[in-house]
C-alpha positions as CSV (number, residue, x, y, z in Angstrom):
1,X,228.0,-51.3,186.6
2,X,230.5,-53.7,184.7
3,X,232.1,-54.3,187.6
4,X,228.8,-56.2,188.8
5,X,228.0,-57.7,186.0
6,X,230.8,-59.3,185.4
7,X,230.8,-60.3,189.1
8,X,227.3,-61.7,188.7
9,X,228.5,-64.3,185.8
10,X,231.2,-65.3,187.9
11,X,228.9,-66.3,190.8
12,X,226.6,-68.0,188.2
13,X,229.4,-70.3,186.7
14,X,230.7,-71.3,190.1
15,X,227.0,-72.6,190.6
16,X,226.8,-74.5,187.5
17,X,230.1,-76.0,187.9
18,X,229.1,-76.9,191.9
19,X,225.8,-78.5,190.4
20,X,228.0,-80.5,187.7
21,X,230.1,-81.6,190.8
22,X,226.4,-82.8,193.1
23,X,224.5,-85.0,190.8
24,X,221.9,-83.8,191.0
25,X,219.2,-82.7,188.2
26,X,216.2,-80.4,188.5
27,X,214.5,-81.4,185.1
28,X,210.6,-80.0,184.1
29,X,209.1,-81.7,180.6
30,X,205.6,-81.0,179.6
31,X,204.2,-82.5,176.9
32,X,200.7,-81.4,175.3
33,X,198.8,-84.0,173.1
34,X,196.0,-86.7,173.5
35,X,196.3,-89.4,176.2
36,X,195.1,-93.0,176.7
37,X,194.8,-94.4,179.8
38,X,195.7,-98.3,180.0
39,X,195.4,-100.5,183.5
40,X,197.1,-103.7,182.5
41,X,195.2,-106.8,183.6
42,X,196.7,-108.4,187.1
43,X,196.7,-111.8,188.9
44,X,193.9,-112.0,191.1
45,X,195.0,-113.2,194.9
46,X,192.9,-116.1,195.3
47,X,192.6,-116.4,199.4
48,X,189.1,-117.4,199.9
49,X,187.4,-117.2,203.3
50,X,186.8,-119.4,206.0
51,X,184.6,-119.8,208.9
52,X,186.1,-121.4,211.8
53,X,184.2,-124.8,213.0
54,X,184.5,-125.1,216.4
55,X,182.6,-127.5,218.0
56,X,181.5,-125.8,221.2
57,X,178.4,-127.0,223.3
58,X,177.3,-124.0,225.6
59,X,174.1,-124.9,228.1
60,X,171.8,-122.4,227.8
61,X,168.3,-122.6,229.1
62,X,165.4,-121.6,226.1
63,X,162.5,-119.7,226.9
64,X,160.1,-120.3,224.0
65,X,157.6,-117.5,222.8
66,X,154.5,-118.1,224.1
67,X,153.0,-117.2,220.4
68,X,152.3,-119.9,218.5
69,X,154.0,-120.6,215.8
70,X,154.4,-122.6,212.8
71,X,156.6,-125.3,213.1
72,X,157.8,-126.5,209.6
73,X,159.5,-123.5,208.2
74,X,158.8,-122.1,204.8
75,X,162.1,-121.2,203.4
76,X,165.3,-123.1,203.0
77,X,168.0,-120.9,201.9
78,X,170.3,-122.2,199.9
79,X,173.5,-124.0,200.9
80,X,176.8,-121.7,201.4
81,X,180.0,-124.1,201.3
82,X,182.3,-123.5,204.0
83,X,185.8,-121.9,203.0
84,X,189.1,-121.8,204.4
85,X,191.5,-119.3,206.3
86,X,195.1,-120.7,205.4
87,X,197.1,-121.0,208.4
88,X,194.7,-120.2,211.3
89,X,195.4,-121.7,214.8
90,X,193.0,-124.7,215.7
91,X,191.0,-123.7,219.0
92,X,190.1,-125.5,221.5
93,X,186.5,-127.5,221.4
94,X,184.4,-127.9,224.5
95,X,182.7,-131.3,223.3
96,X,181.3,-132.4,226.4
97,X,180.0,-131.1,229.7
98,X,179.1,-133.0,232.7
99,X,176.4,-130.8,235.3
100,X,175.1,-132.2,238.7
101,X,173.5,-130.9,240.9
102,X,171.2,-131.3,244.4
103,X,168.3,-129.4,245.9
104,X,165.9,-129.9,248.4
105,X,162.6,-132.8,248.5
106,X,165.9,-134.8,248.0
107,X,166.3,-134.0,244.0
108,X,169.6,-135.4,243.2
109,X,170.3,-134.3,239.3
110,X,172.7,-135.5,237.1
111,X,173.4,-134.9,233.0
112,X,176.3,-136.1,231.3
113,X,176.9,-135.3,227.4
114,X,179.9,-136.5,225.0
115,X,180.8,-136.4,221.3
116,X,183.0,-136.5,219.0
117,X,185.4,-133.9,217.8
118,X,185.9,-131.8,214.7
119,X,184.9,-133.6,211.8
120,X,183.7,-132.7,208.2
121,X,181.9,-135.7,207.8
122,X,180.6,-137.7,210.7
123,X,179.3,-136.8,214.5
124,X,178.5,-138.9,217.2
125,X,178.2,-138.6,220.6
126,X,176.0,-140.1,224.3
127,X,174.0,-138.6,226.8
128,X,173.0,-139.7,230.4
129,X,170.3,-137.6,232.3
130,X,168.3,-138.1,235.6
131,X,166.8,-136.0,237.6
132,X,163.9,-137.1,240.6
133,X,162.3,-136.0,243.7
134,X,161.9,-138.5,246.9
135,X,160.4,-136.6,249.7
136,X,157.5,-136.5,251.4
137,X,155.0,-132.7,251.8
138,X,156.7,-130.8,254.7
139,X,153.2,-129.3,255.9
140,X,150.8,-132.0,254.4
141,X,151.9,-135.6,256.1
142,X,148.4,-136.7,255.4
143,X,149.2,-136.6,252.0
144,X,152.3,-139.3,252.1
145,X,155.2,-139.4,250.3
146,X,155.5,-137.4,246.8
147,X,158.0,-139.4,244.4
148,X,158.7,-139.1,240.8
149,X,161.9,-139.2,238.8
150,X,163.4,-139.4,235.3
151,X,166.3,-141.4,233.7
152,X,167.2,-141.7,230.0
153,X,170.6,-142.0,227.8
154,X,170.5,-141.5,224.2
155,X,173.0,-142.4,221.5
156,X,173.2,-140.8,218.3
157,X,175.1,-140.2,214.8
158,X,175.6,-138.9,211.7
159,X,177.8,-139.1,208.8
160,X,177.5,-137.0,205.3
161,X,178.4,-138.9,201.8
162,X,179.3,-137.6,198.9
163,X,179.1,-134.0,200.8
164,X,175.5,-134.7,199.4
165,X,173.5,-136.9,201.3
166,X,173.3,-136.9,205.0
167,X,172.6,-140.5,206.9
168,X,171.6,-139.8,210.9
169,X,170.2,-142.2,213.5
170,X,169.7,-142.5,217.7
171,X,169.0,-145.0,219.9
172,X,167.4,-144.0,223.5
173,X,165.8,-145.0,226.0
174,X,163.8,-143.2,229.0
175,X,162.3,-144.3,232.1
176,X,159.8,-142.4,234.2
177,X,158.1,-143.0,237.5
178,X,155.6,-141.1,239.9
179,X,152.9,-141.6,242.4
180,X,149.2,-141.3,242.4
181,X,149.9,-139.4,246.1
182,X,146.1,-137.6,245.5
183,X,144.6,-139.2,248.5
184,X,144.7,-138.3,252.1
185,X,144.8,-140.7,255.5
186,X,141.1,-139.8,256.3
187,X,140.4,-140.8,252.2
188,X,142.2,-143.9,252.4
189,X,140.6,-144.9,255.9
190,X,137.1,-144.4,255.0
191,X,136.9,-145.2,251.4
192,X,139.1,-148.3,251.8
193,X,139.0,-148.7,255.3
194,X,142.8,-149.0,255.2
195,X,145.9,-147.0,257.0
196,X,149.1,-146.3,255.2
197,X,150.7,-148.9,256.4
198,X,148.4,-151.3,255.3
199,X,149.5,-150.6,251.8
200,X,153.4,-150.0,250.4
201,X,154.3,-147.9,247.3
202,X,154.0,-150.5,244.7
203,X,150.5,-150.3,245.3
204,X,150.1,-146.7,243.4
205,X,153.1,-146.6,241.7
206,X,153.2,-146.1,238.3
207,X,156.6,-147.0,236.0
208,X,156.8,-146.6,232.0
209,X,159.6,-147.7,230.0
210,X,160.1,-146.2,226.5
211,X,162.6,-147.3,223.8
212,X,162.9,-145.6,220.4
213,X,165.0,-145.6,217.5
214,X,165.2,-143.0,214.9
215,X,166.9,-143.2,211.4
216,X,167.0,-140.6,208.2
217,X,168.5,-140.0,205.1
218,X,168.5,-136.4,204.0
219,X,169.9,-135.0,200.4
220,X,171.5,-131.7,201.6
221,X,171.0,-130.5,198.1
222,X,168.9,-127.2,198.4
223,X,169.8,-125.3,194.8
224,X,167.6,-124.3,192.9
225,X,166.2,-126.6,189.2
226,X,167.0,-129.4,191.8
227,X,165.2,-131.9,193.5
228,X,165.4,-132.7,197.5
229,X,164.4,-135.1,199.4
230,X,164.5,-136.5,202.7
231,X,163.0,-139.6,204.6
232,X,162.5,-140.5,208.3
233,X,161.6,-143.6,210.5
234,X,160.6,-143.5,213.9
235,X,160.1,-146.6,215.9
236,X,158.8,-146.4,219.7
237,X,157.8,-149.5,222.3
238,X,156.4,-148.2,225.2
239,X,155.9,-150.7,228.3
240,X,154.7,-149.7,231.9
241,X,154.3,-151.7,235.6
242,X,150.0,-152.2,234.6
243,X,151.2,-154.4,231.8
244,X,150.5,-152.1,228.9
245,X,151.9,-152.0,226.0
246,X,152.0,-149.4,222.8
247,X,153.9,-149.8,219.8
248,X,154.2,-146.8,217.2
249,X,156.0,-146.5,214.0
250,X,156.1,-143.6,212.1
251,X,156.9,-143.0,208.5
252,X,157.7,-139.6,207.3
253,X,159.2,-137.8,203.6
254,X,159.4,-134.7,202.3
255,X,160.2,-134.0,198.6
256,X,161.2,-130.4,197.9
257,X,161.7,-128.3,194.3
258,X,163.0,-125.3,194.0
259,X,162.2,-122.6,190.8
260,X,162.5,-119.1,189.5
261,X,159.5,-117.3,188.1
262,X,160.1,-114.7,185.4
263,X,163.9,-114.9,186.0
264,X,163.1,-112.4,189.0
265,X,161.3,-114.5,191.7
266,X,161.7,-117.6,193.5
267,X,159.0,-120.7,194.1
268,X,159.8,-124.0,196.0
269,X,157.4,-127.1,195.5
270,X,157.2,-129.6,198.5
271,X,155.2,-132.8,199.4
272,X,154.9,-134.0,202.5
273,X,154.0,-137.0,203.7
274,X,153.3,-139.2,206.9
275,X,151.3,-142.7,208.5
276,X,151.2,-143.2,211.9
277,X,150.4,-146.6,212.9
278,X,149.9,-148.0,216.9
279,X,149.3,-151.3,218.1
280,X,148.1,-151.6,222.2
281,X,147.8,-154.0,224.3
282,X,146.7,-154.6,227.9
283,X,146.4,-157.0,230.8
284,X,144.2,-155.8,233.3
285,X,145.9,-158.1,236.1
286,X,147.6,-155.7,237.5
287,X,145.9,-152.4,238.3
288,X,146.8,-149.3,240.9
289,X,145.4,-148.9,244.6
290,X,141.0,-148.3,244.3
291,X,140.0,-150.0,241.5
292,X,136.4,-150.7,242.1
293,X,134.4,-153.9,240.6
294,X,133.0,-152.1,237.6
295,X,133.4,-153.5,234.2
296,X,135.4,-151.6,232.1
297,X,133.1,-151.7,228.9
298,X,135.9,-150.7,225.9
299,X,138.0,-153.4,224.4
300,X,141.8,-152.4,225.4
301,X,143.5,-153.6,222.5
302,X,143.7,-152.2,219.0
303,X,145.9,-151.2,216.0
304,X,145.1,-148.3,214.3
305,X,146.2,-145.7,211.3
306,X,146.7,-142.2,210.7
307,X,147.9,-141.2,207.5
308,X,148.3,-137.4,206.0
309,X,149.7,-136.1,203.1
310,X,150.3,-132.1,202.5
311,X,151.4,-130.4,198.7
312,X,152.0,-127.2,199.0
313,X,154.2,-124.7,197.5
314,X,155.9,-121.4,198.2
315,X,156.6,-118.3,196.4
316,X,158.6,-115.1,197.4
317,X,157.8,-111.6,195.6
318,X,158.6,-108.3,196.9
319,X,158.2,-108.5,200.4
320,X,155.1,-110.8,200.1
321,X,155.8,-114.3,200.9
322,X,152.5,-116.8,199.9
323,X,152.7,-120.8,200.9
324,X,149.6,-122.5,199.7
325,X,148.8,-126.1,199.5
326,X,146.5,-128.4,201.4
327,X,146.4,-131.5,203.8
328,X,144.5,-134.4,203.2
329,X,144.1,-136.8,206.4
330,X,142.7,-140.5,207.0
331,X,141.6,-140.9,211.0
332,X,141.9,-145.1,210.5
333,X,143.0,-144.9,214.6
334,X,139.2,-145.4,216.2
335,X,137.1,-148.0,215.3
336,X,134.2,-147.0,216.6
337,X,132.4,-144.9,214.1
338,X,135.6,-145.7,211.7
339,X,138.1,-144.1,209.2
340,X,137.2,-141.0,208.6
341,X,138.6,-138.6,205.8
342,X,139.7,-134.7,206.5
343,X,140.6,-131.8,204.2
344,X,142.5,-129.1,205.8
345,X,143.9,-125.9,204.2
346,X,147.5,-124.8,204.3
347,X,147.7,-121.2,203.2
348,X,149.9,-118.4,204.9
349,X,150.2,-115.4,203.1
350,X,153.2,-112.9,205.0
351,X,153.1,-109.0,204.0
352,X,156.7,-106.9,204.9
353,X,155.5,-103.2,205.4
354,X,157.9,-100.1,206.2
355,X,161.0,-102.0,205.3
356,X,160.3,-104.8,206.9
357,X,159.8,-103.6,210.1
358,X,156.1,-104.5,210.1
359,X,155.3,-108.0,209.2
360,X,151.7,-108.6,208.7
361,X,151.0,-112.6,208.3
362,X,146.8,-114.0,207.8
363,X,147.2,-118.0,207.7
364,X,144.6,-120.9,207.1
365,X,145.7,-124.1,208.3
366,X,144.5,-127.5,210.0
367,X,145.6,-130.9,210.2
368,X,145.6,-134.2,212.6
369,X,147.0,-135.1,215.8
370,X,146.9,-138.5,217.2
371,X,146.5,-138.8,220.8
372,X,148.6,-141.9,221.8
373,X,149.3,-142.8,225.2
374,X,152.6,-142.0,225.5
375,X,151.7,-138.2,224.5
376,X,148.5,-138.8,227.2
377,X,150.7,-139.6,230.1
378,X,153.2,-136.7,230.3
379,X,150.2,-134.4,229.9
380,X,148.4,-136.0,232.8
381,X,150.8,-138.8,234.8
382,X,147.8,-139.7,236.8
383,X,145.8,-141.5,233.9
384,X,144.8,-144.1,234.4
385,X,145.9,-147.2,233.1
386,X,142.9,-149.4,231.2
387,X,143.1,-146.9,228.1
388,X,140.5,-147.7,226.0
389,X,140.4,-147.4,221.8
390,X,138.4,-144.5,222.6
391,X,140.4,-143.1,224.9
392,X,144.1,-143.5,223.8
393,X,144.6,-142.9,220.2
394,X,141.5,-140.9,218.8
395,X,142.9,-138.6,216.6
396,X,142.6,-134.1,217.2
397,X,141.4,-132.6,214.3
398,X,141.9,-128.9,214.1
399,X,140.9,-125.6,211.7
400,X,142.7,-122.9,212.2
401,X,142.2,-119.1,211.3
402,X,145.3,-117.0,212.2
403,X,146.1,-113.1,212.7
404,X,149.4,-112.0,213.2
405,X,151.4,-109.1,213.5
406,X,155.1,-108.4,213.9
407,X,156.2,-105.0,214.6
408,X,159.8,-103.9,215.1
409,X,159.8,-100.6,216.6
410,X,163.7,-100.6,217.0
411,X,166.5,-102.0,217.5
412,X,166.0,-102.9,220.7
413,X,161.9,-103.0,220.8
414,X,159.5,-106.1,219.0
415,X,155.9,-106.8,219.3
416,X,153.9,-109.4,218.4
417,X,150.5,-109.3,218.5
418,X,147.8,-112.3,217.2
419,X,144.0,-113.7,217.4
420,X,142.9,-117.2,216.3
421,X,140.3,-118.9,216.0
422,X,140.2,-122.7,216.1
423,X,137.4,-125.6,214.8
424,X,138.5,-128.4,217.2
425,X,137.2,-131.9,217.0
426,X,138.0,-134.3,219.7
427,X,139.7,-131.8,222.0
428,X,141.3,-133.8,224.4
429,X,140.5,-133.2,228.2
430,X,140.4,-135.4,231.6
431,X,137.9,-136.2,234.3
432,X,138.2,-138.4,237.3
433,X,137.8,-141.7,236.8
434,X,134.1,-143.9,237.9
435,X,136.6,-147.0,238.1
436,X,138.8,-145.7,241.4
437,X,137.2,-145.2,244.8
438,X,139.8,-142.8,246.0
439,X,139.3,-139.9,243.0
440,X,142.9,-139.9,242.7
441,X,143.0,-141.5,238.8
442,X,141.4,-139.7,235.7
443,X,139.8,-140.6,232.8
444,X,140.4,-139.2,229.3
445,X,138.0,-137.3,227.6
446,X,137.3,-135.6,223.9
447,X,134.9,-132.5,223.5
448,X,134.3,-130.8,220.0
449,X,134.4,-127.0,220.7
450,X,135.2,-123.9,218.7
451,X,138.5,-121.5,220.6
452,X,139.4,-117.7,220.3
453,X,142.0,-116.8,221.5
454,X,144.0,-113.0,221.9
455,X,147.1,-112.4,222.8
456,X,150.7,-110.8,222.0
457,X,153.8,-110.0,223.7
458,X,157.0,-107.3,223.7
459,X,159.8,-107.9,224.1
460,X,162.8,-105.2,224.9
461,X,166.5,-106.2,224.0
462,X,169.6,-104.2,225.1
463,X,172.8,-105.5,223.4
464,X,172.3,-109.0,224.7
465,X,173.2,-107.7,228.0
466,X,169.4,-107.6,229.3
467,X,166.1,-108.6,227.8
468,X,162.6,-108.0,229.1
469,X,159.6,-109.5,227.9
470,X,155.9,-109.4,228.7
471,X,152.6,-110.9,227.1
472,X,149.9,-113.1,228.0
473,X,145.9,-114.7,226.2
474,X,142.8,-114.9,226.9
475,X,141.1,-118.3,225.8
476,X,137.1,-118.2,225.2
477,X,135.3,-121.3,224.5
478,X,131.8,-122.7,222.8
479,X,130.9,-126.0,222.7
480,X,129.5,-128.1,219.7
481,X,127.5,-131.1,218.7
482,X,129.9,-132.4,216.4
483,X,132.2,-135.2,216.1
484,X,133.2,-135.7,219.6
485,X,133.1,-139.2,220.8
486,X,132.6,-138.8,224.7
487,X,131.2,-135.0,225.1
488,X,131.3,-133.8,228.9
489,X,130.3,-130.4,228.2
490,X,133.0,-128.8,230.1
491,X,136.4,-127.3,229.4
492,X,138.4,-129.1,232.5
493,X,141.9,-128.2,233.3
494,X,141.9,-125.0,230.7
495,X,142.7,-121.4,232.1
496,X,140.6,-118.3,230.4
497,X,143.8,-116.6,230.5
498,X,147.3,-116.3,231.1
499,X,150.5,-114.2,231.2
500,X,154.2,-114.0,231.6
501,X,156.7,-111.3,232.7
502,X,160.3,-112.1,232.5
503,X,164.0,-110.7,232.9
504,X,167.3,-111.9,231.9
505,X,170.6,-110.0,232.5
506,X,174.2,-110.6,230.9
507,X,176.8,-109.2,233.5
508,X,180.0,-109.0,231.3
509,X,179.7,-113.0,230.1
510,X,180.5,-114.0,234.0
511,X,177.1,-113.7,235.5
512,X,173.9,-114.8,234.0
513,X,170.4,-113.6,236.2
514,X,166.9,-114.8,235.0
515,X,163.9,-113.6,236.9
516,X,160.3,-115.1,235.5
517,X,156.9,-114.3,236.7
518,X,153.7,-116.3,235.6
519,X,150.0,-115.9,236.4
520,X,147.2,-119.0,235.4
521,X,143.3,-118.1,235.4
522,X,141.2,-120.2,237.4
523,X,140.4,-123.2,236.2
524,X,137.1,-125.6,236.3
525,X,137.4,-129.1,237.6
526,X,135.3,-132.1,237.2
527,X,133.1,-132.3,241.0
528,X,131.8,-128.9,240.6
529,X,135.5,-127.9,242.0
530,X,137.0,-124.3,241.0
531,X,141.1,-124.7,241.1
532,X,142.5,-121.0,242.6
533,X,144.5,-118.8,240.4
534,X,147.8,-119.8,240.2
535,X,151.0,-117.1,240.0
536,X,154.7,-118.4,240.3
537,X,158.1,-116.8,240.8
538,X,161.1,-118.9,239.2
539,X,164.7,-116.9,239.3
540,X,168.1,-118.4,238.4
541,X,171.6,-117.5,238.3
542,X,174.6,-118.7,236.6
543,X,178.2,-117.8,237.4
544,X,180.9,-118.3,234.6
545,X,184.2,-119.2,235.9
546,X,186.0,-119.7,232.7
547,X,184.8,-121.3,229.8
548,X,184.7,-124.9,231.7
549,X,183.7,-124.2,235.4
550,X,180.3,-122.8,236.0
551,X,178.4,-122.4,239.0
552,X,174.2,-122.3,238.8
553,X,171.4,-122.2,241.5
554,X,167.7,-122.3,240.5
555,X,164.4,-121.3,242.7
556,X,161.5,-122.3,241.7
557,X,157.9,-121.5,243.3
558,X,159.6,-119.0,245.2
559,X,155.6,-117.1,246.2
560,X,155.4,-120.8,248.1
561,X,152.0,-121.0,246.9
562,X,150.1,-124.4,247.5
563,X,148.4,-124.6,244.6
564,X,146.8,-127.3,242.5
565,X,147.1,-127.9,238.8
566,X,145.1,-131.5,238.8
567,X,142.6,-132.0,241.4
568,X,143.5,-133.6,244.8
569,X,147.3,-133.3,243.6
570,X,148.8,-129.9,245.7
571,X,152.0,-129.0,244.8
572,X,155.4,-128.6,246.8
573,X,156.3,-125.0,248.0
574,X,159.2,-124.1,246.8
575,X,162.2,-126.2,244.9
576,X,165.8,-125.1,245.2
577,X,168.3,-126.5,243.1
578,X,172.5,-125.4,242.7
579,X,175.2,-127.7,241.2
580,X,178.2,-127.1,238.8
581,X,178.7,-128.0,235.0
582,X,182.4,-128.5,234.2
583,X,183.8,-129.4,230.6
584,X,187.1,-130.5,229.9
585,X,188.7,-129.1,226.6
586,X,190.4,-130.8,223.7
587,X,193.3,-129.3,221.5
């Protein structure tokens, strides 16, 4: 036994002295007591964010809802200043894209758009477009040749100062031209007692010229406890081949204030305000093919006023959003009875339900419209041109009482559902014209008429890769004894219903499908004439080489129905259209 001991001690020292020899140390301290925990106070890394600007113009074609909406919106958030990524690569901007394209009726098209590049403080840019048809009807010679086209280039700019105030302007100008083709051989021959070649295309071609200049000045100043403001003046000469003249200037401002109420929600004040005022003028010297020898019995020429001016305010609580104000409008455009005063109500009040995925909106509104000739002729090209005081520039006045509903059901699911009913004074419609033999020219006319109206539409969105969407209305009608100014009694040109089915497909950002269906009710026509029910097939597709080569075809009218949206006009068949749109990049 002390032979192992003493052994064992050995053995132990040669351990310690090996351990002296490693450097090594195995050391265990525990210490019991109170404790303070102490984070000293570091610098902060101060790399704020930025978001890249890249200027990159992408053509896309928009298919609106066919819900109305409300146009001036009723929130502006406030302003976020854009930050900075320190040392990120500049990318490179597509800032211009020209597309042409060619299709059949001979329909050359053409669209060429430049501007500048990255800049914090100023844009500016052009566009060229054109786009016309000069053919004749493949199955319907008797009708003659079907012509219309559209040129216009537009120049525009802006430039910020003071990163407060915004300064914008654009100069353009348009020029359109079609035929009034609705008359036949037979027509022609025993109406006139003339062939088609006794006349050329001058004879019933109508040409309008428009010109317009915009300027603004905007404070981009949207805090809150501080006043906005911004101002706008539109100028527009319109001159066509019947010697007519219309000159419009518009002056428009909007004053906006934002506030908090109770420290917990948020109000915004605005005013708004607008005149309209048109001068026409007309020399009857030169008038299309059929004018008869009947006295036109309105004075052409005027100059004539509308003026509106809408307070109103917002305020945002708990899900419930309330704008409330009123317009106030002065109809100075018609002489004939005179200026008449209007009082309209603005009020919208918006519920969010179930966390916002059911949005409940009841709204109130009105206000004036004028109806100049220039917005006249691209409803109806085949006006005619001795627009009297009555018929150019009389002013739509409107009350409307709106129910809507917005229901998300997912992610990927939306409905919208609404009814409406509308007060309409001086509803503007058309009938043919007593002044033209051939019945190839209309006439504008105003009814006063009260409107419901149901609809609502779903729509069904998968990851951007496909969305479907379906909805339609049904229009009902009653006439009044109020206000109009030439009553005829009859809702011309306006379908009791409608509806739209459409599909668009993302096929991994190279190919782009787009497949729209669209059914009209029948409509009445002036001569006791019942216009068909029209449906239409219209499909496109897009093929994405890179991001400056595309390839795109369009079919429209592909059901090659005949049908006719103005009496004694038929349609083409079917319009094919496929072209390229190529951009060329800058570093």
């Amino acid at each position: 036994m002390k032979k192992i001991i003493i052994s064992t001690a050995l053995l132990l020292c040669s351990a310690a002295l090996f351990a002296q020899n490693d450097n090594t140390y195995n050391e265990s301290v525990v210490v019991k007591g109170s404790y303070t925990p102490v984070i000293d106070q570091a610098e902060k890394l101060n790399f704020p964010a930025q978001i890249t600007d890249t200027l990159s113009r992408i053509e896309h074609t928009y298919h609106y809802t066919i819900t109305p909406t409300r146009l001036r919106a009723m929130y502006e958030p406030t302003r976020i200043r854009a930050a900075r990524i320190i040392g990120e690569p500049a990318t490179k901007l597509y800032n211009n894209y020209l597309r042409l394209g060619f299709g059949n009726y001979w329909s050359p098209l053409a669209d060429l758009y430049w501007s500048s590049t990255r800049d914090r403080l100023k844009t500016y840019g052009v566009r060229i477009n054109h786009f016309s048809s000069w053919d004749k009807f493949s199955k319907l010679p008797e009708y003659g040749p079907v012509q219309q086209g559209n040129t216009g280039v537009t120049l525009f700019g802006k430039y910020i100062v003071g990163d407060v105030l915004q300064l914008s302007s654009d100069l353009s100008y348009e020029h359109d031209h079609n035929l009034y083709y609705g008359f036949t051989d037979n027509t022609l021959q025993n109406v006139l007692g003339l062939t088609r070649d006794d006349i050329s295309l001058a004879d019933y071609r109508a040409s309008y010229n428009v010109a317009t200049w915009n300027v603004g000045i905007k404070n981009m100043e949207l805090d809150a406890n501080k006043l906005g403001y911004a101002v706008n003046v539109h100028l527009a000469d319109l001159w066509s081949i019947w010697n007519q003249n219309e000159l419009n200037l518009n002056l428009s401002g909007d004053v906006h204030y934002g506030f908090n109420i109770a420290h917990k929600y948020k109000g915004i004040a605005y005013l708004h305000a607008e005149w309209d005022a048109y001068r026409y003028e007309m020399s009857s010297d030169n008038l299309p093919l059929g004018r008869n020898n009947t006295p036109f019995l309105f004075n052409p020429n005027y100059v004539g006023n509308l003026v509106q001016v809408n307070p109103f305010a917002v305020f945002f609580f708990r899900g419930l959003d309330i704008h409330a104000g009123v317009t106030m409008g002065w109809d100075g455009l018609m002489n004939n009875p005179g200026t008449v005063f209007h009082f309209f109500p603005d009020v919208v009040v918006s519920k969010k339900l179930m966390k916002g995925n059911l949005v409940l909106s009841l709204a109130a509104t009105g206000g004036m419209e004028a109806n100049s000739l220039n917005s006249i002729r691209q409803i109806n090209p085949y006006v005619m041109p001795e627009i009297s005081q009555w018929g150019s520039t009389a002013a739509t006045s409107h009350y409307d009482f709106v129910g809507h509903a917005r229901w998300t059901l997912s992610k990927k699911l939306e409905a919208n559902a609404e009814v409406s009913y509308s007060l309409r004074e001086n509803d503007i419609t058309f009938t043919l014209s007593p002044y033209y033999d051939l019945d190839n020219v209309y006439q504008v006319a105003y009814n006063s008429l009260n409107r419901l109206t149901v609809g609502g539409d779903i729509t069904f969105v998968n990851d951007e890769m496909i969305t479907l969407r379906a909805g339609g209305h049904y229009y009902h009608y009653n006439f009044t004894e109020i206000g109009a100014i030439q009553p005829v009694w009859s809702m011309y040109y306006r379908p009791d219903w409608d509806a739209l089915v459409s599909a668009k497909v993302n096929y991994h950002n190279k190919w782009f499908f787009y497949l729209e269906g669209q059914l009209l009710g029948k409509m009445e026509a002036d001569g006791g004439q019942t216009l068909p029910m029209r449906y239409g097939i219209n499909a496109e597709v897009e093929y994405r080489h890179n991001r400056a080569l595309s390839f795109f075809a369009k079919m429209d009218n592909l059901a090659f129905q005949r049908y006719w949206y103005w009496a004694n006009y038929p349609s083409q068949r079917g319009l094919f259209l496929a072209g390229l749109t190529y951009t060329i990049p800058h570093k």
